[in-house]
VOBA-1610 file (N, C-alpha, C; in pm, whole numbers, padded with zeros to 5 digits, always signed):
BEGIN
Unk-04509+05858-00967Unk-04570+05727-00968Unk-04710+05732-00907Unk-04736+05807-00848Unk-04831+05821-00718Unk-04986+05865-00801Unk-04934+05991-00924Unk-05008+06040-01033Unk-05092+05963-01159Unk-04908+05828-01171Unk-05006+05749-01234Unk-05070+05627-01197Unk-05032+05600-01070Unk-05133+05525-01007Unk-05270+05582-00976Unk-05257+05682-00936Unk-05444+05760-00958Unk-05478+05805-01045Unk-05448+05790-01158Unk-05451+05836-01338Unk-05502+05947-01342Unk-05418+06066-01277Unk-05383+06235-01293Unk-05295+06235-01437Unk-05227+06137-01459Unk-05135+06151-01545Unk-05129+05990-01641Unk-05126+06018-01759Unk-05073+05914-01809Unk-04991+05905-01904Unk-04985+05773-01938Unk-04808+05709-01971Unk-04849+05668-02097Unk-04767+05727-02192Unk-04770+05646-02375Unk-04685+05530-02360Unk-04706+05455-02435Unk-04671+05342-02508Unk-04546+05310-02566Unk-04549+05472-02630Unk-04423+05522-02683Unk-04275+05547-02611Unk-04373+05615-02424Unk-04235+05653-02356Unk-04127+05572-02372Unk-03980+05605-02356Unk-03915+05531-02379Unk-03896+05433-02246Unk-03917+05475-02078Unk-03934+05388-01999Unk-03990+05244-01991Unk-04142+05299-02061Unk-04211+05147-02127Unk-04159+05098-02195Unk-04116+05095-02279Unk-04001+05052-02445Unk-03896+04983-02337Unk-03840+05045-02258Unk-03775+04961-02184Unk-03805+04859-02054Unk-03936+04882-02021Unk-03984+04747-01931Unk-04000+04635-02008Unk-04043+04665-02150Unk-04110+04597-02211Unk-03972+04509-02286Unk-03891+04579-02314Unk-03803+04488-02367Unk-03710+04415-02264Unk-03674+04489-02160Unk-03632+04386-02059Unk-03723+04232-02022Unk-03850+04273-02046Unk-03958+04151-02000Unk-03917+04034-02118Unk-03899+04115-02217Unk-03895+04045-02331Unk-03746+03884-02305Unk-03670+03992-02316Unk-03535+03930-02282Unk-03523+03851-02159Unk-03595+03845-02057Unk-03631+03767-01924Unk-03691+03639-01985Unk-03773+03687-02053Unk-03802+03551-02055Unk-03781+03495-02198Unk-03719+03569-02268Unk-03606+03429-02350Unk-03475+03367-02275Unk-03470+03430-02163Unk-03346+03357-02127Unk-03373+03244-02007Unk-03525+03250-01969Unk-03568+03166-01898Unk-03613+03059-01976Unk-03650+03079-02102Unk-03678+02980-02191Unk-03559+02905-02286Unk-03442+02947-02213Unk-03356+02893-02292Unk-03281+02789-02247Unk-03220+02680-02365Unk-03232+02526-02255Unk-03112+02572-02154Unk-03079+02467-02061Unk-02992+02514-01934Unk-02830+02436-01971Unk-02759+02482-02000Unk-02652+02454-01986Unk-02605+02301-02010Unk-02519+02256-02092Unk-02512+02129-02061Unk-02364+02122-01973Unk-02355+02014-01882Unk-02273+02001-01805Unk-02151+01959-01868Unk-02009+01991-01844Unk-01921+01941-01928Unk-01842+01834-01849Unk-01813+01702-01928Unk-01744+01597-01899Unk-01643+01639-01826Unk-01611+01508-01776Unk-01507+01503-01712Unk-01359+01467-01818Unk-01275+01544-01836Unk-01131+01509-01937Unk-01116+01401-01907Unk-01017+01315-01964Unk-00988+01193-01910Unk-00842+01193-01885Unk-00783+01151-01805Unk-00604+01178-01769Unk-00555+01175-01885Unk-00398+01265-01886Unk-00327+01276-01982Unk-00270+01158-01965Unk-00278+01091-02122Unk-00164+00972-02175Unk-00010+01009-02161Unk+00082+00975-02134Unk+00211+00963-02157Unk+00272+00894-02299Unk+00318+00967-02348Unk+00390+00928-02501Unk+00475+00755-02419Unk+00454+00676-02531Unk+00534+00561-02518Unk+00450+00374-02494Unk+00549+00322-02496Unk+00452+00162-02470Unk+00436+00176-02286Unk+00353+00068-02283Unk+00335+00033-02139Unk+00421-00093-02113Unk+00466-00125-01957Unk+00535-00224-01979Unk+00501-00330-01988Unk+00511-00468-02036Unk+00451-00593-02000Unk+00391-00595-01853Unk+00258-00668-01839Unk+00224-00671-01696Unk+00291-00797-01628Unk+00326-00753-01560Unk+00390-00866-01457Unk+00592-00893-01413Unk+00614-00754-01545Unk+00786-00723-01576Unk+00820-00688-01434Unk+00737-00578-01343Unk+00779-00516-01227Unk+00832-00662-01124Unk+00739-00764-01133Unk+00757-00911-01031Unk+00834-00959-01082Unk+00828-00997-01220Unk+00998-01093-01258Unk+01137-01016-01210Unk+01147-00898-01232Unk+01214-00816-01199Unk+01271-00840-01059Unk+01203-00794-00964Unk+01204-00816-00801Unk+01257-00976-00825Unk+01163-01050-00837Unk+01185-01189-00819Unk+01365-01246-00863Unk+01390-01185-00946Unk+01531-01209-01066Unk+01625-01153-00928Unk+01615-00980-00907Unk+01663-00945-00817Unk+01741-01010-00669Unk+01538-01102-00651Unk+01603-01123-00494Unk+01676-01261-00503Unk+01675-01370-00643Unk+01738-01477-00626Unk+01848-01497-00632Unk+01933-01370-00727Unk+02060-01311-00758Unk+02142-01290-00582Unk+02045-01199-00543Unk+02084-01205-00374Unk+02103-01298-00299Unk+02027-01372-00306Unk+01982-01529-00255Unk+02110-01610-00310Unk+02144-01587-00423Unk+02240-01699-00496Unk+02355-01633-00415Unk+02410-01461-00402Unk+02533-01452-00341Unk+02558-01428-00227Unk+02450-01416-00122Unk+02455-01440+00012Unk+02446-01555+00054Unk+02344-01657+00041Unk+02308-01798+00086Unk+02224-01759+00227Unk+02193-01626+00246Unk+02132-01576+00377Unk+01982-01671+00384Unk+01919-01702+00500Unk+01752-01761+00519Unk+01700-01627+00514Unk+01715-01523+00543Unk+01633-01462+00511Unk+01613-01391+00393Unk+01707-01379+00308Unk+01700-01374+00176Unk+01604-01493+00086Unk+01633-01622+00170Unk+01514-01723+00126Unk+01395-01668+00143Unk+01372-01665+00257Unk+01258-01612+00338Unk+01213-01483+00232Unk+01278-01404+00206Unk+01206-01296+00086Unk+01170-01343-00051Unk+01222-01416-00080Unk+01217-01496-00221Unk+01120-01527-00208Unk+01073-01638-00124Unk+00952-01691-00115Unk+00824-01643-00088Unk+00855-01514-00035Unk+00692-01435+00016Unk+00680-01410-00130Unk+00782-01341-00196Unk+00752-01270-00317Unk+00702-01301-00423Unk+00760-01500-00420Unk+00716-01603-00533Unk+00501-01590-00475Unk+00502-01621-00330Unk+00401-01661-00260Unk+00258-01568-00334Unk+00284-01418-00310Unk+00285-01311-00350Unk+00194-01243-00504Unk+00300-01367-00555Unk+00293-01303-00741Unk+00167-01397-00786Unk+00152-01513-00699Unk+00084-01661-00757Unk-00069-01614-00681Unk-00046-01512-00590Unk-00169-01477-00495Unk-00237-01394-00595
//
């Protein structure tokens, strides 16, 4: 290196070393010129095969539940749950 930095010696065009700076340079900068990646979305959750239920089935439900209770205990606090739950559904 030292030789051809004080040009005792010089370097063809041809060598194959040059052939290979030169094509590495090459390839540097097509890949710096090349656009950047596009980012990939986000999936969206897997669906579950089937219907959804009516909205609001889960509260009639409970509600049906706790009056059934209510009807065969006669307990206040079975009232007392009924009513948060009615309170609740209307909130």
């Amino acid at each position: 290196m030292n030789k051809l930095a004080s040009g005792e010696e010089k370097l063809s065009i041809y060598d194959h070393r040059v052939q290979q700076l030169i094509f590495s340079d090459v390839r540097l900068a097509d890949i710096l010129k090349a656009p950047k990646a596009v980012a990939k979305t986000e999936v969206p959750p897997v669906q579950r095969p089937g219907t959804p239920a009516p909205r609001g089935s889960a509260n009639s439900e409970q509600l049906k539940a706790l009056t059934n209770k209510l009807n065969t205990s006669g307990s206040l606090k079975d009232a007392v749950a009924l009513r948060a739950a009615q309170m609740r559904r209307r909130a």
